[in-house]
C-alpha positions as CSV (number, residue, x, y, z in Angstrom):
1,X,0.0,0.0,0.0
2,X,1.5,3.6,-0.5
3,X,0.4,6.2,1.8
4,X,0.1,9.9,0.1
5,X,2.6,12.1,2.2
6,X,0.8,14.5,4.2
7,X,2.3,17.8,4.8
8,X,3.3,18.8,7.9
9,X,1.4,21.1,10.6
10,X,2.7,24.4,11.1
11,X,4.5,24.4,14.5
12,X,2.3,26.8,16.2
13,X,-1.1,27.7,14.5
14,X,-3.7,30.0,15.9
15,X,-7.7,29.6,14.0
16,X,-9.9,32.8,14.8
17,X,-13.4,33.2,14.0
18,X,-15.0,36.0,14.2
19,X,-19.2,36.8,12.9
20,X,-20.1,39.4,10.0
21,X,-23.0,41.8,11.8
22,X,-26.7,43.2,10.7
23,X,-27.5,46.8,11.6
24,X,-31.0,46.2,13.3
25,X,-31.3,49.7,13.9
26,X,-28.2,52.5,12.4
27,X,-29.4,56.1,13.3
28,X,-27.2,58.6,11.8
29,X,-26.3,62.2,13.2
30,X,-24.2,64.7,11.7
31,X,-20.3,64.6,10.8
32,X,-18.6,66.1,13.0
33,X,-15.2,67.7,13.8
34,X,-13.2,64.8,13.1
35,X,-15.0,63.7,10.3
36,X,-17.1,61.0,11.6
37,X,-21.0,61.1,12.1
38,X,-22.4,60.4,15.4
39,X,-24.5,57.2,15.0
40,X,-26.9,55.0,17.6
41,X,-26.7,51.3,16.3
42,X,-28.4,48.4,17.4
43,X,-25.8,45.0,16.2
44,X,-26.8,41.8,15.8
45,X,-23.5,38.9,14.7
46,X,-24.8,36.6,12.6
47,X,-23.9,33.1,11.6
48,X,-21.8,34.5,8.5
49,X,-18.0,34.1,9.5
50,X,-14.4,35.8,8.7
51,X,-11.7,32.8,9.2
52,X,-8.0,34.2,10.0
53,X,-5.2,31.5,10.7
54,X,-2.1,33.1,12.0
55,X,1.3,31.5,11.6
56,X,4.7,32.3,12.7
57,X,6.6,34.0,10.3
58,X,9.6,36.2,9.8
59,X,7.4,38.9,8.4
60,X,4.0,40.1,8.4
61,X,2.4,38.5,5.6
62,X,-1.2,37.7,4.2
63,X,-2.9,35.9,2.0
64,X,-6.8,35.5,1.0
65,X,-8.7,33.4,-0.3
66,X,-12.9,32.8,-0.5
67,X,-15.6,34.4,-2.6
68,X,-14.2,37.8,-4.2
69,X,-10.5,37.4,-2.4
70,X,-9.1,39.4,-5.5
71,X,-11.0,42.3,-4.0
72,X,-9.3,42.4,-0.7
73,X,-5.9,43.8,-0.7
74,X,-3.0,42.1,0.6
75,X,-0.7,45.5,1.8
76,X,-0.4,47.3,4.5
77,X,-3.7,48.8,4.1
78,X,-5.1,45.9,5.0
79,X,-7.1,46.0,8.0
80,X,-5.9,42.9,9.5
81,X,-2.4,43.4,9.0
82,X,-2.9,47.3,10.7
83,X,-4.4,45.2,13.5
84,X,-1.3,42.8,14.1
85,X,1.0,45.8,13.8
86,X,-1.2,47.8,16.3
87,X,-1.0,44.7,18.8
88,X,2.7,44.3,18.4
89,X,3.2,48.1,18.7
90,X,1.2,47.8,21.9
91,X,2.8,44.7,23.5
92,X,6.5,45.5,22.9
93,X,6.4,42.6,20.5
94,X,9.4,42.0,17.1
95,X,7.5,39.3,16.2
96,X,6.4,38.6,12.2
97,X,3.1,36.7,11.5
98,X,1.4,34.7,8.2
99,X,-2.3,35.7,8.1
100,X,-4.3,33.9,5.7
101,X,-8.0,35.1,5.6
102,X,-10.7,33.0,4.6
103,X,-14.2,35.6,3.6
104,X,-17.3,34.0,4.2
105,X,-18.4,37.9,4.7
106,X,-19.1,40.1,1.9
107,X,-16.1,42.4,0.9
108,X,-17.6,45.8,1.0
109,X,-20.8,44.6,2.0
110,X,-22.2,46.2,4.9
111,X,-21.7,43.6,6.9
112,X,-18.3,44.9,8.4
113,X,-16.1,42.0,7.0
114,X,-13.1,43.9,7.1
115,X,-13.5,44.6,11.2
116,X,-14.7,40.9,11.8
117,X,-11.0,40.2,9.9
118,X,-9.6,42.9,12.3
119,X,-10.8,41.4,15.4
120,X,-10.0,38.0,14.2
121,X,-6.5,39.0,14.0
122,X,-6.3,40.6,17.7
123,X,-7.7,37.3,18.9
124,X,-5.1,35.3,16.8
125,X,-1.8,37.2,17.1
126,X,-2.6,37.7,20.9
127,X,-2.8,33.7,21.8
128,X,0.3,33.3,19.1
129,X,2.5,36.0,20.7
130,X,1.3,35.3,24.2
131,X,1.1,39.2,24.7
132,X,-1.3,38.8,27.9
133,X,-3.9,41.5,26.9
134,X,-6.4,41.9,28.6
135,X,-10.0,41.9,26.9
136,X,-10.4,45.3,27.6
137,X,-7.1,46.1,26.0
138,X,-8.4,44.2,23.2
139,X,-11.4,46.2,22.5
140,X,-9.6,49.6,23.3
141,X,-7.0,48.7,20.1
142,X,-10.1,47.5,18.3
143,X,-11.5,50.9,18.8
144,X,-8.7,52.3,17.2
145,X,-8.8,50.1,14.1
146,X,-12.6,51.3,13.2
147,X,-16.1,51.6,14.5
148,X,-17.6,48.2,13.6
149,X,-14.1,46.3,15.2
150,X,-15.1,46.7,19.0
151,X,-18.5,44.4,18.2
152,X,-16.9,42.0,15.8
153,X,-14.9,41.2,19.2
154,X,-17.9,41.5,21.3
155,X,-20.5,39.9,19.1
156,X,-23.9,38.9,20.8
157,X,-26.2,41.8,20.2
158,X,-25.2,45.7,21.9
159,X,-25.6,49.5,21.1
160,X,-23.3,51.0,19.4
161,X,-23.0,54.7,20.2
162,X,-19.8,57.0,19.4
163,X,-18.8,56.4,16.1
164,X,-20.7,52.9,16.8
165,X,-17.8,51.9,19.0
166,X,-19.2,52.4,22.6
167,X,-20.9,49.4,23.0
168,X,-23.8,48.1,25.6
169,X,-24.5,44.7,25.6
170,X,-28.4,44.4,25.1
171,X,-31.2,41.7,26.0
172,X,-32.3,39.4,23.4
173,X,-34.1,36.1,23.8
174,X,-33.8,33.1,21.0
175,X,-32.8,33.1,17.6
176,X,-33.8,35.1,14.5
177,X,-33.3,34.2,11.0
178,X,-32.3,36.0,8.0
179,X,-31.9,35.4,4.1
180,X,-29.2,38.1,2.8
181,X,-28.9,39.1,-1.0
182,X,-25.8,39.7,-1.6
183,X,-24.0,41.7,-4.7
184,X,-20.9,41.6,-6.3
185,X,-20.2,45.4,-7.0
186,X,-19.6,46.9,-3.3
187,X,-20.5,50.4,-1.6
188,X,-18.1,52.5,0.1
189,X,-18.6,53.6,3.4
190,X,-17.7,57.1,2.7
191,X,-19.2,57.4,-0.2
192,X,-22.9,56.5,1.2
193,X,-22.1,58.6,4.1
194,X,-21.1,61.8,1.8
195,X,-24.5,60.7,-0.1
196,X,-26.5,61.0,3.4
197,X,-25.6,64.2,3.8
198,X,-26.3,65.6,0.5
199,X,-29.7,64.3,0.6
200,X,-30.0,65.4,4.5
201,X,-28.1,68.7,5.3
202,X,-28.4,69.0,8.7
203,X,-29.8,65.9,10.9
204,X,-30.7,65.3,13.9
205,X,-28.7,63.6,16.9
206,X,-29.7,60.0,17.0
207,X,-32.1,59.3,20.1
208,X,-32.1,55.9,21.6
209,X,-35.6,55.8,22.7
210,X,-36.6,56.0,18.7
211,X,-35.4,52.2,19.1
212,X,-37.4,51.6,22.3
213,X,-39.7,49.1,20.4
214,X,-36.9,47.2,18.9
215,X,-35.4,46.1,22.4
216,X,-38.3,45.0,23.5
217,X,-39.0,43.1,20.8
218,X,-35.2,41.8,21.3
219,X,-35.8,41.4,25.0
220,X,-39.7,39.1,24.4
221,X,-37.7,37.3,21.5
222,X,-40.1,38.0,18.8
223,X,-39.1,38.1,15.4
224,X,-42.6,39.6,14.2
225,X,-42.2,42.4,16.5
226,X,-38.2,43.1,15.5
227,X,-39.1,43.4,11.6
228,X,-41.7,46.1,12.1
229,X,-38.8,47.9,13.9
230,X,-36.1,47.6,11.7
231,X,-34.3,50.6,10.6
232,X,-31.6,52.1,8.4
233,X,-31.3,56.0,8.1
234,X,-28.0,55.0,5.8
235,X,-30.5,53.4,3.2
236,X,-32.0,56.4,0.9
237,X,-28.5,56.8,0.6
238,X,-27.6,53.1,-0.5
239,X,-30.5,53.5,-2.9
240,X,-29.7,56.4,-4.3
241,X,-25.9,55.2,-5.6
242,X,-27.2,51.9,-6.4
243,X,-30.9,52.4,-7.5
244,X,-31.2,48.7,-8.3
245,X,-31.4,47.9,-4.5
246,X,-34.9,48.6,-4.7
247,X,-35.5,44.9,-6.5
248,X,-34.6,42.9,-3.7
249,X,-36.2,44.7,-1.1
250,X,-39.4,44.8,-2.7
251,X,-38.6,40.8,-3.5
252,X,-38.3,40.4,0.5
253,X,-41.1,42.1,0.8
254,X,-43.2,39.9,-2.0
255,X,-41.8,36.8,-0.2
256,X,-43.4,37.6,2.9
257,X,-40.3,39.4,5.2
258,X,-41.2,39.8,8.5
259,X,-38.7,42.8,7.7
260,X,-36.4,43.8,5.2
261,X,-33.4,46.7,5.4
262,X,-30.2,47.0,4.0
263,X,-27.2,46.2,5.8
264,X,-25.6,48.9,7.3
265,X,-24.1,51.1,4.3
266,X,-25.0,48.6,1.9
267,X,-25.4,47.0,-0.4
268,X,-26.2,43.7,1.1
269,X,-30.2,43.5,1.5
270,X,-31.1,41.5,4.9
271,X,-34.4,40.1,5.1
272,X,-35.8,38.7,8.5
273,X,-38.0,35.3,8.3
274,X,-40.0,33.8,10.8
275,X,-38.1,30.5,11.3
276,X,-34.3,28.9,10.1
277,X,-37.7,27.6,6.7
278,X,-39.2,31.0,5.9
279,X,-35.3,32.5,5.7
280,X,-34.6,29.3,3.2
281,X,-37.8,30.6,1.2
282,X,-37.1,34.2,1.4
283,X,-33.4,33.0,0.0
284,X,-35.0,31.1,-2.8
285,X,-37.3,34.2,-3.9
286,X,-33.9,35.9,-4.2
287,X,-32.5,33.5,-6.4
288,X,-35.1,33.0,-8.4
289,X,-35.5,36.4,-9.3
290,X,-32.2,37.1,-10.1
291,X,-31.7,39.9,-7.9
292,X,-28.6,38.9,-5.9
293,X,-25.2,37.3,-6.9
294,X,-25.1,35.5,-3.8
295,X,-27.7,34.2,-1.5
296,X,-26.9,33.9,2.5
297,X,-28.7,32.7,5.0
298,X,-27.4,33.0,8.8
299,X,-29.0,32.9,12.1
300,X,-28.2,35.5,15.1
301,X,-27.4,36.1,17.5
302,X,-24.2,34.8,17.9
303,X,-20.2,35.2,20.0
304,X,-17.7,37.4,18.9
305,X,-13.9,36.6,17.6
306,X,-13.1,33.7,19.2
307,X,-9.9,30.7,19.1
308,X,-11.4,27.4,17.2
309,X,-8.0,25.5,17.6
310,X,-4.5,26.0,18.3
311,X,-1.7,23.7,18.1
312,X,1.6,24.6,20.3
């Protein structure tokens, strides 16, 4: 008999997951001095996960691959490789890393793959460099990395207030299901914002209590209740530079949504079903009406960036 050679494991490998988010609620105030708007968020992680494996390596190097990896760049931009120089920066640490990325997020989604990658790689370089940070340190770096990166550690469901970094951990009972339509072509960020205010001027300062409604239904666990409260002041916006968003919300819709929004700034479209079925059917609609490149579904809520395995 011959045996096929198998290669060798990597001496010391650390395997992070870490959950994409839906925007339950994203109430937008205006930019301020440093450029950002002041925003009240309601996050929910969802079963839709960024993989990072970190590796010892002379350098700090990275590598991607899953659906659209040619769209995520492999420099020092990159958000993950900011974050491992941040952490080693912080903890005094010489140390090089291999990160290879694994999306199961969509790259400029709305579904903050890029901070689920970010926190991933806090969580990995910290167990592979032994640094000792505390959580808290943990989400103070991830802070400083971007607004969604502090959640895509914490995970669960919490308010986001700030620049949608200050986060309260909120009630919520069971599980809710959701069917995501997904697009190829991507939204910036900036872009959508610079599009809220043109079509706004002026707003308001987001007010908590306008999401009253929505925890409770979080808190009673009922997805009926949580659809009637979704909420995206980001998605006149979305629509606006990407006018063909309006087919798969009105599919949703059609299909029966309990609720339907789009993701943060877009352009992913998440609809809410009524059980793990109706989020299969709503994904089906999608298909068959050709309005998505990709069909998700995912259930919420669920942890933050967390080890899967190590080997020493």
């Amino acid at each position: 008999m011959t045996l096929t050679p198998v290669a060798p494991l990597p001496e010391h490998e650390v395997r992070v997951r870490a959950p994409g988010k839906v925007n339950l609620s994203l109430r937008v105030g205006p930019r301020e001095d440093d450029g950002y708007h002041a925003v009240s968020t309601v996050f929910q992680a969802v079963s839709v996960f960024e993989e990072v494996v970190a590796t010892p390596s002379e350098q700090r190097t990275l590598t991607v691959s899953g659906p659209q990896a040619e769209l995520v760049p492999t420099d020092g931009s990159n958000l993950a490789l900011r974050a491992a120089a941040l952490l080693a920066d912080r903890a005094g640490i010489d140390d090089g890393v291999h990160l290879h990325l694994h999306k199961g997020v969509p790259v400029a989604g709305g579904m903050a793959g890029g901070s689920a990658d970010a926190a991933a790689t806090l969580v990995a370089c910290d167990a592979l460099w032994r640094t000792g940070l505390s959580r808290d340190d943990l989400l103070e770096l991830a802070a400083e990395l971007g607004s969604d990166v502090p959640f895509s550690l914490a995970g669960h469901t919490a308010v986001g207030s700030g620049r949608g970094h200050l986060l309260t951990p909120a009630l919520s009972r069971g599980e809710f299901h959701w069917a995501f339509a997904v697009q190829d072509r991507g939204l910036s960020t900036a872009d959508v914002y610079a599009a809220f205010d043109d079509l706004h001027g002026t707003a308001l300062v987001p007010d908590q209590d306008d999401d009253v409604p929505l925890m409770q239904a979080l808190r009673a666990g009922d997805p009926r209740a949580l659809g009637a409260a979704l909420h995206n002041d980001l998605q006149m916006a979305a629509l606006e530079l990407d006018p063909g968003l309006a087919e798969p919300l009105a599919v949703a819709q059609d299909a029966g949504a309990l609720g339907v929004v789009v993701s943060g700034s877009g352009p992913t479209v998440a609809a809410l079903g009524r059980s793990r079925q109706h989020a299969l059917v709503l994904a089906a609609a999608f298909t068959a009406s050709g309005v998505a490149d990709r069909v998700l579904t995912a259930a919420g809520p669920v942890a933050g960036a967390r080890v899967v395995s190590s080997t020493d």
